[in-house]
C-alpha positions in Angstrom: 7.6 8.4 147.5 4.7 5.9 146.5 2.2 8.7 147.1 4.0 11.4 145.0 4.2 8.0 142.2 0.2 7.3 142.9 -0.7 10.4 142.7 1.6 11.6 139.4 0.0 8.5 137.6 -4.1 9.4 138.5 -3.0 12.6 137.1 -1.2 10.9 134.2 -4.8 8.9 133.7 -6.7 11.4 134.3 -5.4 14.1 131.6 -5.4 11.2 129.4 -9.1 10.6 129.8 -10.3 14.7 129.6 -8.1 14.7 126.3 -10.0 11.2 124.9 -13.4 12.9 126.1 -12.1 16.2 124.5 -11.8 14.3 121.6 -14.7 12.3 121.5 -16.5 15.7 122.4 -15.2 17.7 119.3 -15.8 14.5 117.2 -19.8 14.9 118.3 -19.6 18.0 117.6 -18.1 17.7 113.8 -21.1 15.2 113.4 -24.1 17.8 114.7 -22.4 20.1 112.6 -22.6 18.3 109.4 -26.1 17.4 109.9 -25.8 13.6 110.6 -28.4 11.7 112.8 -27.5 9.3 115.8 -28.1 6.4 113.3 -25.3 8.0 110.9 -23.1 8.5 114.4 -23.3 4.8 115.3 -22.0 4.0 111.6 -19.1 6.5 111.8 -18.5 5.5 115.3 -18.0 2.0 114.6 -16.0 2.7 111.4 -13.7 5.1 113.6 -10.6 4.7 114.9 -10.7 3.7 118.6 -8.0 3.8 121.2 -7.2 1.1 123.7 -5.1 0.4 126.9 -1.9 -0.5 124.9 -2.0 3.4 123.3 -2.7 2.3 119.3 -5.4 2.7 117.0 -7.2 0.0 114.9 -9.2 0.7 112.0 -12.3 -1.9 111.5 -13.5 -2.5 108.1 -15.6 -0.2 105.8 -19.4 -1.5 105.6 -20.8 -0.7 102.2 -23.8 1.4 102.3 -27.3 1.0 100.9 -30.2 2.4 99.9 -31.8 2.1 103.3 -28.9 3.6 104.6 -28.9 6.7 102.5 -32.7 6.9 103.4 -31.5 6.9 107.0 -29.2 9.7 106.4 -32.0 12.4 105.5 -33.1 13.7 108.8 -34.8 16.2 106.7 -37.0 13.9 104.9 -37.6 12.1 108.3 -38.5 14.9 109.2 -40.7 16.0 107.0 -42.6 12.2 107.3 -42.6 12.9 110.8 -44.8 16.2 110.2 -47.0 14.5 108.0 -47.6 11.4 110.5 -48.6 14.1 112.9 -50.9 15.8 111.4 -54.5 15.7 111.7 -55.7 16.1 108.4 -53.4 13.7 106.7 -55.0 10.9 109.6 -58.5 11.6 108.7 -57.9 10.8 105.2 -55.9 7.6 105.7 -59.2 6.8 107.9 -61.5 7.3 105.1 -59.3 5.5 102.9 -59.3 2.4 105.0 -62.7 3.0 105.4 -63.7 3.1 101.9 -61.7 0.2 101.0 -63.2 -2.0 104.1 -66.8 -1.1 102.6 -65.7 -2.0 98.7 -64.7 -5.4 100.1 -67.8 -5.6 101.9 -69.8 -5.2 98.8 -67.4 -7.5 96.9 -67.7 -10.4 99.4 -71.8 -9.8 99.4 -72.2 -10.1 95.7 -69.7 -13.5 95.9 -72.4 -14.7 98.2 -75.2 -13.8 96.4 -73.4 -15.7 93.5 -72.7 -18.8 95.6 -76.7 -18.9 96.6 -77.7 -18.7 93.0 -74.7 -21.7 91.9 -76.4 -23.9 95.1 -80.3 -22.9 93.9 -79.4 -24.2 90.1 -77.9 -27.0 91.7 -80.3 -28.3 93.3 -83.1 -27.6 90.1 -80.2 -29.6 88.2 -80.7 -32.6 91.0 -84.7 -32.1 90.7 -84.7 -32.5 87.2 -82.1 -35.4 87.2 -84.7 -37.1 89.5 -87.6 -36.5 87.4 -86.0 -37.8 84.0 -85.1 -41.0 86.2 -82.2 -42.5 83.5 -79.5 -42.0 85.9 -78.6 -45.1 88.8 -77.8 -44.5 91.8 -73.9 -44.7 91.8 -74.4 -42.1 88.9 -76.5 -39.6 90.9 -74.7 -39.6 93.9 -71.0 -38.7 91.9 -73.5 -35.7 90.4 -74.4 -34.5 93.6 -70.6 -35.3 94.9 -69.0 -32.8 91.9 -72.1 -30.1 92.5 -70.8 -29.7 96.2 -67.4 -29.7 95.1 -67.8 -27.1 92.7 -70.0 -25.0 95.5 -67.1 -25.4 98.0 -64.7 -23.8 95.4 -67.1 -21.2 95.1 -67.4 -20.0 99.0 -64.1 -20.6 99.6 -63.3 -18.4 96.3 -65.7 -15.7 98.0 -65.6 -16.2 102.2 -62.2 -16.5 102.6 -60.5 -14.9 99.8 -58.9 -11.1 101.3 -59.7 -9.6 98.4 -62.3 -9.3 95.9 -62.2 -12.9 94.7 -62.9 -12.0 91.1 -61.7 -15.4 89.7 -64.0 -17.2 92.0 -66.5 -15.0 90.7 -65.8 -15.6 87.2 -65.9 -19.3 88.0 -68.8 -19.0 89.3 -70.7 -17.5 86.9 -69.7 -20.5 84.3 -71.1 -23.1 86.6 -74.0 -21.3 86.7 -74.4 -21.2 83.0 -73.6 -24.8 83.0 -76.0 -25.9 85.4 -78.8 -23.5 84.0 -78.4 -25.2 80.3 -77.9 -28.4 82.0 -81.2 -28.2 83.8 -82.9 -26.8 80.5 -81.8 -29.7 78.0 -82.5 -32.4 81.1 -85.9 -31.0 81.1 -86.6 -30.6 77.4 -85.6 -34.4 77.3 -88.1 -35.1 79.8 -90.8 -33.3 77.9 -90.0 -35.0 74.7 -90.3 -38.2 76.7 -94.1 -37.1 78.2 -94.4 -36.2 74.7 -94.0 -39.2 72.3 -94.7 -42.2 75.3 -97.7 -43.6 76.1 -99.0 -43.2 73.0 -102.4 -45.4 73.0 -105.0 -43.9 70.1 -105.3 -43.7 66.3 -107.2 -40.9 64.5 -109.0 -41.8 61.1 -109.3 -38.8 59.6 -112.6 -38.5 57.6 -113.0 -36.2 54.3 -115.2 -34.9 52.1 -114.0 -34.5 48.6 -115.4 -32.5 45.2 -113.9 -32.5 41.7 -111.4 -30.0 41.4 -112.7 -28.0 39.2 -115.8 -28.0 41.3 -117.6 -24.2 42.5 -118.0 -25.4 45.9 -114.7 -24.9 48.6 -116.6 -25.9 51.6 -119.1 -28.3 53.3 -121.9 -25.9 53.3 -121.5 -25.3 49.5 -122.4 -28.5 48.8 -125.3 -29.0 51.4 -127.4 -29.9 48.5 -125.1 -32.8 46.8 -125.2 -36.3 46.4 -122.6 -38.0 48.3 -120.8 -41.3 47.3 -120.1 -43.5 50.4 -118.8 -47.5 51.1 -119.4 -49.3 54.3 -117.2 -52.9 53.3 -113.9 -51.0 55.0 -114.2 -48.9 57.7 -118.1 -48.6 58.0 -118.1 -47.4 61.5 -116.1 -44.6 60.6 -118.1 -43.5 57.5 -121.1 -43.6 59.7 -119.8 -41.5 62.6 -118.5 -38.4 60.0 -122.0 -38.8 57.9 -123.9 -38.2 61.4 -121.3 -35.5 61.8 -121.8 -33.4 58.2 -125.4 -33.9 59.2 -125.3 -32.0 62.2 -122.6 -29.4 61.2 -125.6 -28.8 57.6 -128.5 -29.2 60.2 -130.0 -30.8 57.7 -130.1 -34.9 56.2 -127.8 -35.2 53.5 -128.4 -37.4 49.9 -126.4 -40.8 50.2 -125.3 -43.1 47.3 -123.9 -46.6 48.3 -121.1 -48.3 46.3 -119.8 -51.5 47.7 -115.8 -50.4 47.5 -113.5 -47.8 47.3 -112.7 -48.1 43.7 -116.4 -48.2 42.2 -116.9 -44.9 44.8 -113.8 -42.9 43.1 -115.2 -44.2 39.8 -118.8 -42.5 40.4 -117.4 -39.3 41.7 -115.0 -39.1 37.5 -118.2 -40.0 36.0 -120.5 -37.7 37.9 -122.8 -40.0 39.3 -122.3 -38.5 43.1 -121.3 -34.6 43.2 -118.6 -35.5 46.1 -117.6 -38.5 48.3 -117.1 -39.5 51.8 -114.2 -41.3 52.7 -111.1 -41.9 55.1 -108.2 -40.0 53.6 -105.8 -43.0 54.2 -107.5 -44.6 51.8 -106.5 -42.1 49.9 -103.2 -44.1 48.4 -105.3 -47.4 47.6 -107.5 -45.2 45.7 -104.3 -43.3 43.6 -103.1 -47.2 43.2 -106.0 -47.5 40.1 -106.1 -43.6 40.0 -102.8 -42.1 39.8 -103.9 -38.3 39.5 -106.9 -38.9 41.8 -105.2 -36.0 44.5 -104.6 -33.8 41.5 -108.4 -34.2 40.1 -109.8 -33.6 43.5 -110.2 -31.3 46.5 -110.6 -31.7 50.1 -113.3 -29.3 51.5 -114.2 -30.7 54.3 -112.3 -33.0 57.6 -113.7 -34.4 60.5 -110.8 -36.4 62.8 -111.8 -39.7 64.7 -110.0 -40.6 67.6 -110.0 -44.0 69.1 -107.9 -45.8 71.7 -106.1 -48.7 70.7 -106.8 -51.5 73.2 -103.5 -53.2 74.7 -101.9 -52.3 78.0 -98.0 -52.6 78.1 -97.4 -50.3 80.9 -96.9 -53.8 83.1 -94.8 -55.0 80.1 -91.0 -55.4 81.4 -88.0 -54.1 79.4 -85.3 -56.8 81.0 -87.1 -60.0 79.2 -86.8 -59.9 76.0 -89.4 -58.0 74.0 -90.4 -57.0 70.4 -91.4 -54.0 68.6 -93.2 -52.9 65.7 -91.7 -50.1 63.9 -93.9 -48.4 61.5 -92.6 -45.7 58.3 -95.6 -43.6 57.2 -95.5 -41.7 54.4 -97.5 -38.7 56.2 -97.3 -34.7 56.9 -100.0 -34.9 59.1 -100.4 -36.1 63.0 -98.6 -39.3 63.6 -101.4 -40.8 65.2 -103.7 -40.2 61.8 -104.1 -44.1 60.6 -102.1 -44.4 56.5 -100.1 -47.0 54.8 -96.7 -48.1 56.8 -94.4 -48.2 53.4 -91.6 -49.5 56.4 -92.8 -52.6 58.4 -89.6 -53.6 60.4 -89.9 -55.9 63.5 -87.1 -55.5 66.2 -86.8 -58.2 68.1 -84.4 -57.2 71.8 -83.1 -59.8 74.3 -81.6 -56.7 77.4 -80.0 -60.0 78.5 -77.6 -61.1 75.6 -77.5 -57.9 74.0 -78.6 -59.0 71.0 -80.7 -56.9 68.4 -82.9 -58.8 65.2 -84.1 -56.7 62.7 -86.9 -58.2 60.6 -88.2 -56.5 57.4 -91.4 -57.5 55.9 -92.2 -56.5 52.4 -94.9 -53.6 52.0 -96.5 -56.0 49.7 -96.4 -59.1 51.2 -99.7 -60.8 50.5 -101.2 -61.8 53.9 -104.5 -61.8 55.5 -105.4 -58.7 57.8 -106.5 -60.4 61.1 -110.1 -59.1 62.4 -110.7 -57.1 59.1 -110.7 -59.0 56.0 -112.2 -61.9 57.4 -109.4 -64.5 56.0 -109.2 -62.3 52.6 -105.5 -61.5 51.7 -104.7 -58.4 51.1 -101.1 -56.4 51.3 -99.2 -55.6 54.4 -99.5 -51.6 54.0 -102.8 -51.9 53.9 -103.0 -52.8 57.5 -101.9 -49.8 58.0 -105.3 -47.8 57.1 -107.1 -49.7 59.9 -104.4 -48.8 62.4 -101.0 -49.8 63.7 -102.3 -52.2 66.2 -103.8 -53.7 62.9 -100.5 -54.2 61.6 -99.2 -55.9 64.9 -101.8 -58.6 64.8 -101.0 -59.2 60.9 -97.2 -59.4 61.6 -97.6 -61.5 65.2 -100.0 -63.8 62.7 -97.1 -64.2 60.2 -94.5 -64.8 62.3 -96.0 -66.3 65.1 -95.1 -64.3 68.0 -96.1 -61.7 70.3 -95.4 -58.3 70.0 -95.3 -56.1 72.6 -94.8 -52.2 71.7 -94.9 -50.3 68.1 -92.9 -47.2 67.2 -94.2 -45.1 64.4 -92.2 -42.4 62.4 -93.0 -40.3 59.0 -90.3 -39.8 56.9 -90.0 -35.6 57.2 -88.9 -36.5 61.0 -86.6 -39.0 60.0 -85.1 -36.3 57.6 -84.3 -34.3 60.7 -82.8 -36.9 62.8 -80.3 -37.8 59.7 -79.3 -34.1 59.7 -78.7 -33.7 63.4 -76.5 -36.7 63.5 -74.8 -34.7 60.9 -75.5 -37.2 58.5 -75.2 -41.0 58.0 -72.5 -43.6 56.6 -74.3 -46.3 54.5 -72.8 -49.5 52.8 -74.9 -50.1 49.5 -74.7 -53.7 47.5 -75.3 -51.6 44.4 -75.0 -48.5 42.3 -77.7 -46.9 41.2 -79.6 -43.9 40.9 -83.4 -43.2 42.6 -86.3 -41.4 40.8 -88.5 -38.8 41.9 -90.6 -40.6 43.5 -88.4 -42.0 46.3 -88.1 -37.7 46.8 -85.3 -37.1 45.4 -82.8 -38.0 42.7 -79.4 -38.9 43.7 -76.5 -41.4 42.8 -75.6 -43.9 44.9 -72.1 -45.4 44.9 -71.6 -49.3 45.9 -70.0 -49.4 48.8 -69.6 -46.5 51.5 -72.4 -43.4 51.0 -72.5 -40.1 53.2 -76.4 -39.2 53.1 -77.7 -36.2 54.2 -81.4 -36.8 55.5 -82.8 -36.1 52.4 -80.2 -38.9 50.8 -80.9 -41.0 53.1 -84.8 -41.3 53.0 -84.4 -41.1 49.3 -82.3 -44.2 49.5 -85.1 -45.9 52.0 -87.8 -45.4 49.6 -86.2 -46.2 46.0 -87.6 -49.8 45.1 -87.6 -49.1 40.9 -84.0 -49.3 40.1 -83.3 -52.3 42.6 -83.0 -55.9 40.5 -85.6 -57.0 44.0 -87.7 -54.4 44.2 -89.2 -53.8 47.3 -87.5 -56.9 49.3 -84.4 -54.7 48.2 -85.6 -51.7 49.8 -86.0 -53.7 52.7 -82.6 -54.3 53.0 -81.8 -50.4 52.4 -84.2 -49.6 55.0 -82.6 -52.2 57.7 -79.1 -50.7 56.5 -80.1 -47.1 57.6 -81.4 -47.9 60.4 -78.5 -49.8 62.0 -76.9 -46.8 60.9 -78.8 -44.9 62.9 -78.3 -46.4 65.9 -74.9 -46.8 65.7 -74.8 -42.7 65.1 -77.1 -42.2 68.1 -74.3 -44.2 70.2 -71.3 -42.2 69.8 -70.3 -38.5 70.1 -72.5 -37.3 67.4 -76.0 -38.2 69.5 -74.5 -34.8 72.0 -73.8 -32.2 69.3 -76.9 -33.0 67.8 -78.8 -33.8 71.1 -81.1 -30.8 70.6 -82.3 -30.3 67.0 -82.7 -34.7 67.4 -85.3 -34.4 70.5 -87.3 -31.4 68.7 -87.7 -33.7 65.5 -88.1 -36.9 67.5 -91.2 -35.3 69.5 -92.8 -33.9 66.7 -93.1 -36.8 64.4 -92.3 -40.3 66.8 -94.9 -41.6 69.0 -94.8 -45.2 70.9 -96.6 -47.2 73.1 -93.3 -47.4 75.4 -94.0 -45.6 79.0 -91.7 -43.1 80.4 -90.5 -45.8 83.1 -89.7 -48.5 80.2 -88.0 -45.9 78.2 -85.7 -44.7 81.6 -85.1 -48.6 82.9 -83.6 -49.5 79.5 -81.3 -46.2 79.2 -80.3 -46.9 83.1 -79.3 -50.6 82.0 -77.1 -48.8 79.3 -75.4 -46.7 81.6 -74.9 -49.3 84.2 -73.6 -51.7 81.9 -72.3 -50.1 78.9 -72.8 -52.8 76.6 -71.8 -53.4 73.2 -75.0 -54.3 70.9 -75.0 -56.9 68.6 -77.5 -56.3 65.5 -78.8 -58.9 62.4 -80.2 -58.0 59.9 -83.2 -60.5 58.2 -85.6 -59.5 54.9 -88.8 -61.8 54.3 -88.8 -63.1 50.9 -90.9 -63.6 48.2 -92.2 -63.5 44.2 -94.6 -60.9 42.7 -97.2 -60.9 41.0 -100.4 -59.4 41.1 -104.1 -60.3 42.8 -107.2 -58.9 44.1 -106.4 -57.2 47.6 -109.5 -57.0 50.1 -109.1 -53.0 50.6 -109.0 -52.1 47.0 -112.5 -54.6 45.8 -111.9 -56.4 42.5 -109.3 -54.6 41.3 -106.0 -56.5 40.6 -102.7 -54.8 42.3 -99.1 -55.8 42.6 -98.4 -58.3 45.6 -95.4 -60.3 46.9 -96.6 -64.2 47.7 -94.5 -64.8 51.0 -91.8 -67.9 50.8 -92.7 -70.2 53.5 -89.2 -71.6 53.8 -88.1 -67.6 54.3 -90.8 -66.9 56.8 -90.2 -69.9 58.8 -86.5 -69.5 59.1 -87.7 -66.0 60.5 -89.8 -67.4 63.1 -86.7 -69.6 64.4 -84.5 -66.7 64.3 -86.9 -64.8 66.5 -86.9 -67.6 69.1 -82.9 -67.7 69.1 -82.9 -64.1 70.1 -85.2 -64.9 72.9 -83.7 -67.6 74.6 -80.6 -65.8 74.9 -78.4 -66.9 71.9 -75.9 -64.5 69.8 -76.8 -65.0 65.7 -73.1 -65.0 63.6 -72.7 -62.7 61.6 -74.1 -59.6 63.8 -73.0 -56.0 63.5 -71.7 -54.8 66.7 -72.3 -51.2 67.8 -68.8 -50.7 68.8 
């Protein structure tokens, strides 16, 4: 009985399973039919219905499809991908693909490096040349050399390890470059400027030979057969060495006429006496001081330059005591070393120290004697000038009793240039007035705040005619600019300008200052960063007129110093030296 029960139920179970598999096996079949793949099956499959033990169907929830999905569901496309995978030609050309691409990335990531080398060669010329200027202290340099190594790390790193072509960090790269290359141009240019105008340690008298205007003969050996006019009381030695000069050039002696000054010499060449004249061509302004048209009713035909070194030795001198300088305004186109009138005579007197800045302005016509020359005669202040600017030192440490260390000259046109690459200057005048044509040009000045150009500006330096004081006015003018300037050459403006200013400065600015002196003070800027304090003093005096010892007996306009003015000067001096602040200082900030 259990048997027959057994066995009816396996075959219950077992018909039960061939109809599920039946089932199952005609569902497979449906699927193959419509085209469906086995990942298309499994979706279906598990969406189906199922049956289980208890003899009911569930349905499980619908899963919504996707676009990966419906890609799965074309076996054709498959397929087809499948083909192209597997074939042979469609391989090779992948390869060479990859191949080309690997090499274009090798070409990329070499022209990086070539970059990079370039970037790290300029650096270093930019450190070479930051070592030879020598303005920069140590803390300084070594943040330089810091950011250059920072800015080549971002450079390889850019190139080296960038997976593909890095053409920022190329780009980047090629701006530092540029940077570093005009860095390293303007750093040297500066140094040049420096070799240029420092050291400076000779004066030139520069001898001439000069004919009526109106005369036939245009050079020397047109007049080999003339009678020249010469004077030994100023510069004798000089007269001497260009007569023994003209002699040689003629090869032949030459007809001399001896007058015992400048003016009686002029005089015979007007009233034909001498056919022409031998004299130094800075003497040409004492001479146009009894002659005005003498440069009009003449011609030069012939020059012979004199060199000679000026004897003092300040390259021992140190720049963190307190020192003075001579600064000296000629009125000349020619070198700055050629020996002429100083029409500016301004003393700066500098304590490193304190900070502090004295600017002293001596009239041009302040009647002093010329030490070593006119052997206790007075004469005027510019005249010193025509013997040389250590001449005018020794006059000015004489008057003021004090030593004076370096000189600085300048002539005006450079001056002009500076003004203009500063972009101009803002100058307080006392008064309102108008200049002639003689200062160089005719302008209106405004009392109070002025903008000069450099023209302006040098215009407003020179007027003396339309100023109630004259010359101790333009004194003042002159001390007003130059603060000016210096102010200027401390702020922004000194950058922007930084290149037309060093090509002007080099041309027509020469000191005795060595390139060391020059560095050590600009490294005490850096390092400290100090604010200057600057006075401003003028010597005073009354006019009148007397014989000067470079023009002979002839009577010129003078200025008789105040003693009470130049002794308060000479205390003033020795304030700035032991360290004091003066009230009433402009500061540079």
């Amino acid at each position: 009985m259990e048997q027959r029960k057994s066995a009816r139920r396996r075959s219950s179970d077992g018909t039960s399973n061939r109809n599920m598999r039946s089932i199952n096996n005609s569902r497979e079949v449906s699927r193959r039919a419509k085209g469906k793949n086995r990942y298309a099956y499994d979706e279906d499959r598990r969406a189906a219905r199922y049956y289980d033990e208890e003899d009911y169907y569930r349905e499980r929830p619908k899963k919504k499809s996707s676009s990966i999905d419906k890609k799965k569901r074309r076996p054709e496309e498959d397929y087809q991908n499948i083909r192209k995978t597997s074939d042979p030609e469609n391989n090779k050309n992948r390869k060479n693909k990859r191949r080309r691409g690997r090499k274009k990335n090798r070409v990329s990531r070499t022209i990086g490096i070539i970059l990079a080398i370039i970037q790290f060669i300029l650096s270093v010329v930019l450190a070479v040349n930051v070592i030879l200027f020598n303005v920069l202290t140590s803390t300084y340099f070594l943040v330089l050399i810091g950011v250059l190594l920072i800015l080549l790390g971002i450079t390889l790193l850019t190139q080296i390890a960038a997976k593909g072509k890095g053409i920022g960090g190329k780009i980047f790269c090629i701006l530092i470059c540029i940077i570093l290359g005009v860095g390293s141009f303007y750093i040297g240019k500066v140094n040049n400027a420096f070799q240029k105008i420092t050291g400076s340690n000779k004066k030139t008298s520069s001898m001439v030979v000069a004919v009526k205007a109106d005369d036939n003969a245009d050079t020397l050996s047109a007049a080999a057969g003339y009678t020249f006019g010469v004077q030994y009381a100023t510069g004798g030695d000089q007269t001497k060495s260009a007569v023994k000069q003209i002699e040689k050039e003629l090869g032949q002696n030459i007809t001399l006429q001896e007058y015992s000054n400048l003016g009686e010499e002029a005089q015979a060449l007007y009233d034909g006496e001498v056919d022409a004249i031998i004299y130094n061509s800075a003497y040409s302004n004492i001479i146009q001081e009894q002659y005005s048209t003498f440069t009009k009713d003449t011609k030069v035909i012939y020059k012979h330059n004199i060199v000679v070194e000026i004897e003092s030795d300040t390259s021992d001198e140190s720049v963190t005591k307190p020192f003075a300088v001579y600064l000296s305004g000629i009125d000349t186109d020619g070198d700055i070393t050629e020996q002429g009138r100083s029409d500016v005579n301004i003393v700066a007197v500098v304590n490193p120290t304190s900070h502090q800045v004295l600017l002293i302005t001596t009239p041009r016509d302040y009647y002093v004697p010329i030490p070593g020359v006119s052997g206790g005669q007075d004469d005027k202040l510019t005249h010193a000038g025509i013997y040389g600017v250590d001449v005018s030192m020794q006059t000015l440490e004489a008057l003021y009793d004090t030593d004076i260390e370096f000189f600085g000259r300048v002539n005006f046109t450079s001056m002009i240039s500076v003004v203009d690459a500063l972009g101009g200057l803002d100058v307080e005048s006392d008064l309102e007035f108008d200049t002639g044509w003689e200062s160089g040009a005719e302008i209106h000045v405004n009392e109070g705040m002025n903008h000069f150009d450099g023209i302006s500006a040098l215009a407003f330096c020179r007027e003396r005619q339309a100023l109630p004081d004259g010359d101790n006015g333009r004194g003042v003018h002159q001390q007003t600019v130059i603060t000016a300037i210096i102010k200027k050459m401390m702020s922004p403006a000194m950058l922007r300008g930084a290149s037309d200013i060093i090509d002007s400065v080099s041309d027509g600015v020469d000191t005795n200052f060595t390139s060391s002196q020059i560095q050590s003070l600009i490294k005490t800027q850096l390092r400290t960063n100090a604010k200057w304090n600057i006075y401003s003093v003028a010597a005073d005096g009354t006019g009148g007129t007397d014989i000067c010892y470079s023009s002979g007996a002839e009577e010129l306009y003078v200025t008789y110093p105040d003693e009470n003015s130049v002794a308060e000067i000479s205390e003033l001096i020795k304030k700035v030296k032991d360290g004091e602040t003066i009230e009433g200082s402009v500061s540079t900030e």
